[in-house]
Backbone bond lengths (Angstrom), bond angles and torsions (degrees), N, CA, C in turn:
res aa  C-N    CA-C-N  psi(-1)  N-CA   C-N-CA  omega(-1)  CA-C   N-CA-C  phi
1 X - - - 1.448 - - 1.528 110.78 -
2 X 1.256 123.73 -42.43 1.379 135.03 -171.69 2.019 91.20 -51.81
3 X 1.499 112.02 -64.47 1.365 114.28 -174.80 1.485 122.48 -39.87
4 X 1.661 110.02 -30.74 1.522 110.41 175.36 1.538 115.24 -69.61
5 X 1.766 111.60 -27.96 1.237 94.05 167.00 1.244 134.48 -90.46
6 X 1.496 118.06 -1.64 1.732 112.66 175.98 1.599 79.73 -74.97
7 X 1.471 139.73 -64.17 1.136 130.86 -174.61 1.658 127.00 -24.53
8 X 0.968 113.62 -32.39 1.354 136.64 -167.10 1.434 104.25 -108.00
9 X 1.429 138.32 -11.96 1.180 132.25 163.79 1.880 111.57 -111.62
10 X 1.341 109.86 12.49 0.931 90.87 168.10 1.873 116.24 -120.88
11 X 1.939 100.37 -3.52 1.390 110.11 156.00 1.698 106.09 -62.09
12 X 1.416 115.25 -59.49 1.448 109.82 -167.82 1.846 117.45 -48.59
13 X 1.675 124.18 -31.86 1.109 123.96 -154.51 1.739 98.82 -104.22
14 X 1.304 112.55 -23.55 1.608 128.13 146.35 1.673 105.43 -17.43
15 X 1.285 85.86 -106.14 1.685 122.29 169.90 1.369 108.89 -45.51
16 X 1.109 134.69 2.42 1.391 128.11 -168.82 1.945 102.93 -119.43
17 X 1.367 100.46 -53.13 1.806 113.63 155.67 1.801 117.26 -61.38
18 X 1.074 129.31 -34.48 1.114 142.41 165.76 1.746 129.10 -55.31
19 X 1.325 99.50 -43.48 1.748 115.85 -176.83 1.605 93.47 -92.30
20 X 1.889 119.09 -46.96 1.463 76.71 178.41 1.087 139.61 -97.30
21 X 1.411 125.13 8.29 1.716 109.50 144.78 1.276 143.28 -85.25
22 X 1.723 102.25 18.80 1.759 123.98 163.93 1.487 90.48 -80.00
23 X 1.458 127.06 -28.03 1.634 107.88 -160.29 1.750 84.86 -110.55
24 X 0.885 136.93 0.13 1.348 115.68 150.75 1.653 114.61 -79.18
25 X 0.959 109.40 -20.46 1.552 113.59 -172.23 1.455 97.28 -71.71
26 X 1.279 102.35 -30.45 2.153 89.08 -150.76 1.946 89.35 -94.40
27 X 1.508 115.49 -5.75 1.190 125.62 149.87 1.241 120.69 -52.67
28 X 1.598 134.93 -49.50 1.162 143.04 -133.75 1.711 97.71 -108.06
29 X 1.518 114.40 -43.45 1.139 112.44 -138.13 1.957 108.08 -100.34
30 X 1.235 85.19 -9.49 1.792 80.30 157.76 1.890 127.64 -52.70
31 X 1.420 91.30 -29.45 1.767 113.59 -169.63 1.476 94.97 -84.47
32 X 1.151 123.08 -40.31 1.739 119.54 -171.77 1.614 116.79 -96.56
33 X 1.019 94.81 171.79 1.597 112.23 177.32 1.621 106.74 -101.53
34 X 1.341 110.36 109.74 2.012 116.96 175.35 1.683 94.30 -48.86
35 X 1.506 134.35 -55.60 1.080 122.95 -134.99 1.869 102.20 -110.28
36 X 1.214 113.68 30.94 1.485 135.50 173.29 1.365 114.37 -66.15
37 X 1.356 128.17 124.30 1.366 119.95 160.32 1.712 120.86 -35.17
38 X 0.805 136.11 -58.13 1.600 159.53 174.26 1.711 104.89 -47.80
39 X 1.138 98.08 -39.55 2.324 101.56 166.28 1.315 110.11 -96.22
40 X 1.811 93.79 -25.12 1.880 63.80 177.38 1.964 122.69 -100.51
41 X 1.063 81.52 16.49 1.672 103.78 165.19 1.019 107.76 -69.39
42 X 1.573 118.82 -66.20 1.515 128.73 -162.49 1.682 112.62 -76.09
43 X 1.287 116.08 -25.62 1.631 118.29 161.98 1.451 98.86 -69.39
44 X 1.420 135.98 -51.45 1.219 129.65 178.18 1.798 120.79 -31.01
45 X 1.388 93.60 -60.72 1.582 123.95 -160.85 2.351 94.68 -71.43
46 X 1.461 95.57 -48.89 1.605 95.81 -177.94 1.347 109.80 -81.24
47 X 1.182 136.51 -11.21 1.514 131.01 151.43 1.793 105.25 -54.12
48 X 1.324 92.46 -82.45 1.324 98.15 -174.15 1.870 122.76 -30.59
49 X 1.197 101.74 -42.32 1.644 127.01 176.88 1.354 102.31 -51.92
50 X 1.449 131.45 -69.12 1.444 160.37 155.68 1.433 95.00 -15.31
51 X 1.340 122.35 -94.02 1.318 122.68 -152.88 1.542 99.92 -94.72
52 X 1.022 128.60 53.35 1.811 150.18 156.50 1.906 95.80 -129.63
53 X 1.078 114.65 -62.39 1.525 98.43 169.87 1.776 129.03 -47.03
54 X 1.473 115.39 -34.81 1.221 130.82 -179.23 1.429 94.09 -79.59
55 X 1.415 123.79 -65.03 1.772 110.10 -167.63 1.860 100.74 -49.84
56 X 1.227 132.00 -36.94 1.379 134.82 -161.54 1.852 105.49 -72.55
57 X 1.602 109.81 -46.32 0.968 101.52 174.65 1.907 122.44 -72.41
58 X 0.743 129.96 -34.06 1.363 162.24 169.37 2.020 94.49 -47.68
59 X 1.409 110.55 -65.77 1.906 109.55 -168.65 1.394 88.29 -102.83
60 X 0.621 164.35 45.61 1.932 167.64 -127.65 1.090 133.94 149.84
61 X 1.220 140.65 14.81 1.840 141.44 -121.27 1.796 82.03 -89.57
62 X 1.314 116.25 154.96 1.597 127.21 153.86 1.157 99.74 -141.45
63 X 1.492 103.55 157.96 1.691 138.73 -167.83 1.473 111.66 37.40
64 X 1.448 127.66 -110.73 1.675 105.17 -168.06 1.794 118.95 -74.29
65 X 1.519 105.61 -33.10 0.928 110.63 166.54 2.027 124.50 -49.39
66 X 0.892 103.73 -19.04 1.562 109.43 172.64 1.635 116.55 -72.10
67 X 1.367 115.76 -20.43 1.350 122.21 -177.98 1.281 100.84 -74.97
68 X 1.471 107.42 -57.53 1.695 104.19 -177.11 1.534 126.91 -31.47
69 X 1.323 103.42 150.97 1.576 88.03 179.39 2.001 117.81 -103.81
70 X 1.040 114.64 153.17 1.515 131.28 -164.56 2.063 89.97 -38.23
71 X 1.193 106.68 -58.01 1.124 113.33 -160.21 1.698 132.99 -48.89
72 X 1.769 94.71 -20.44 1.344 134.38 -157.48 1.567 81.85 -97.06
73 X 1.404 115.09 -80.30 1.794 129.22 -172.51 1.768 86.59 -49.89
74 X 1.603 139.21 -45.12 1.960 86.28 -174.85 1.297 102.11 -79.73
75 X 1.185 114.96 -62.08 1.902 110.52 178.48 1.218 137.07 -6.33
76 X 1.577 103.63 -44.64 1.272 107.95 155.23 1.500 132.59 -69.45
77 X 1.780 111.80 -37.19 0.891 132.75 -156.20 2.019 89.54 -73.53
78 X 1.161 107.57 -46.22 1.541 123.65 -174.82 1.687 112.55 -63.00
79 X 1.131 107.18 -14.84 1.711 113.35 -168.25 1.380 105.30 -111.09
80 X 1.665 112.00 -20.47 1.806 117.33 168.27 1.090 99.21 -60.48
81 X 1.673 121.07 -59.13 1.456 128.08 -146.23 1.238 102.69 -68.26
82 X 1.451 111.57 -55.48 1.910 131.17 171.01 2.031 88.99 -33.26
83 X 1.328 100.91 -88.70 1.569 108.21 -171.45 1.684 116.86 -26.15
84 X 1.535 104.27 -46.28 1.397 109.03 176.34 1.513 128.73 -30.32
85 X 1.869 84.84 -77.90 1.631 123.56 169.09 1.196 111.33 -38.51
86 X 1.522 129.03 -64.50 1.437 135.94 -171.33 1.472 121.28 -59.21
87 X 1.906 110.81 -27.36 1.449 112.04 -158.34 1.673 110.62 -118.73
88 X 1.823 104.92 45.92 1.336 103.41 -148.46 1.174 135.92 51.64
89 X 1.222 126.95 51.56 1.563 115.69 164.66 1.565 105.53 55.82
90 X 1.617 120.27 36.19 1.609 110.18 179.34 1.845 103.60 -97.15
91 X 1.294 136.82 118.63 1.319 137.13 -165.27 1.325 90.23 -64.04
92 X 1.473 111.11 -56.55 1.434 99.07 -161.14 1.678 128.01 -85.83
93 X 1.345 106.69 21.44 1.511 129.90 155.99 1.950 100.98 -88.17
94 X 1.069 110.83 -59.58 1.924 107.18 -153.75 2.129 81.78 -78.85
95 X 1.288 134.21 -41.06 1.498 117.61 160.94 1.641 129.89 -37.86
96 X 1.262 107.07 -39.36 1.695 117.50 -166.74 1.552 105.38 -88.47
97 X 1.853 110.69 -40.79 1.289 108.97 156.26 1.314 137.65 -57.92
98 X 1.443 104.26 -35.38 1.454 90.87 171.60 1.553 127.32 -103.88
99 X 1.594 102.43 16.03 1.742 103.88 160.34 1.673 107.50 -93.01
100 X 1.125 117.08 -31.12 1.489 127.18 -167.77 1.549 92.86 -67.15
101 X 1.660 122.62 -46.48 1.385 131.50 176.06 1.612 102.49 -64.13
102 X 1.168 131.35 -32.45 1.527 110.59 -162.96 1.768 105.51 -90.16
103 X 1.266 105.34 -32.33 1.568 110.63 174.85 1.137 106.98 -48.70
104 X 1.585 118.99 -52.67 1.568 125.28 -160.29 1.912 99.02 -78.10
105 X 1.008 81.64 -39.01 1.893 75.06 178.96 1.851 111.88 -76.85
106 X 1.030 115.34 -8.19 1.155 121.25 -175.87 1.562 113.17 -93.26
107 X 1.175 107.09 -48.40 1.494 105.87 -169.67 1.690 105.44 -80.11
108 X 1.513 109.96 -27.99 1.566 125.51 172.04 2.115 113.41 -64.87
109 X 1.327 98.46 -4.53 1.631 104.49 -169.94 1.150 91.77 -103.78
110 X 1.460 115.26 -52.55 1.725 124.43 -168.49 1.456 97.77 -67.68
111 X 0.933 153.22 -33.79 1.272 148.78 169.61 1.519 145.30 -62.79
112 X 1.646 85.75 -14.56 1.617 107.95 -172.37 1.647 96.53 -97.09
């Protein structure tokens, strides 16, 4: 039980760092141009940022995440991307799939 709540505090602080610089954005972006050299740098640069943080956590794990096993972190990692692709490009569809996927593959590994 203890595991559902680091689990559960680390969906909430996810989603919690995540929304507010979507609501600074939707602040910001009346004043700018989406299709600017200068944004599309910085979407360039925070993609790239993004999925260098995910490969690190994923071949790298520290503190609880290190228990997990490899098999659980791609599975999941494979069912975000899958989820992504399939559900229009919605982050926070291919995100929810692949935490909802790593719990279930996780607690189903530790058990066997």
């Amino acid at each position: 039980m203890k595991e559902l709540g680091v689990y559960g505090a680390m969906l909430v602080a996810g989603f919690a760092v995540t929304y507010v610089w979507r609501f600074l954005a939707v602040l910001a972006i009346g004043r700018l141009d989406a299709e600017s050299d200068l944004l599309l740098w910085v979407r360039a640069v925070a993609t790239a940022l993004v999925a260098a943080l995910v490969m690190r956590i994923v071949t790298a794990p520290a503190g609880l995440l290190a228990e997990a096993s490899l098999p659980a972190m791609l599975g999941a990692l494979a069912v975000g991307v899958a989820a992504f692709q399939f559900a229009g490009k919605r982050v926070e569809i291919g995100t929810g799939a692949a935490i909802v996927s790593f719990f279930l593959a996780d607690l189903i590994l530790k058990s066997l």
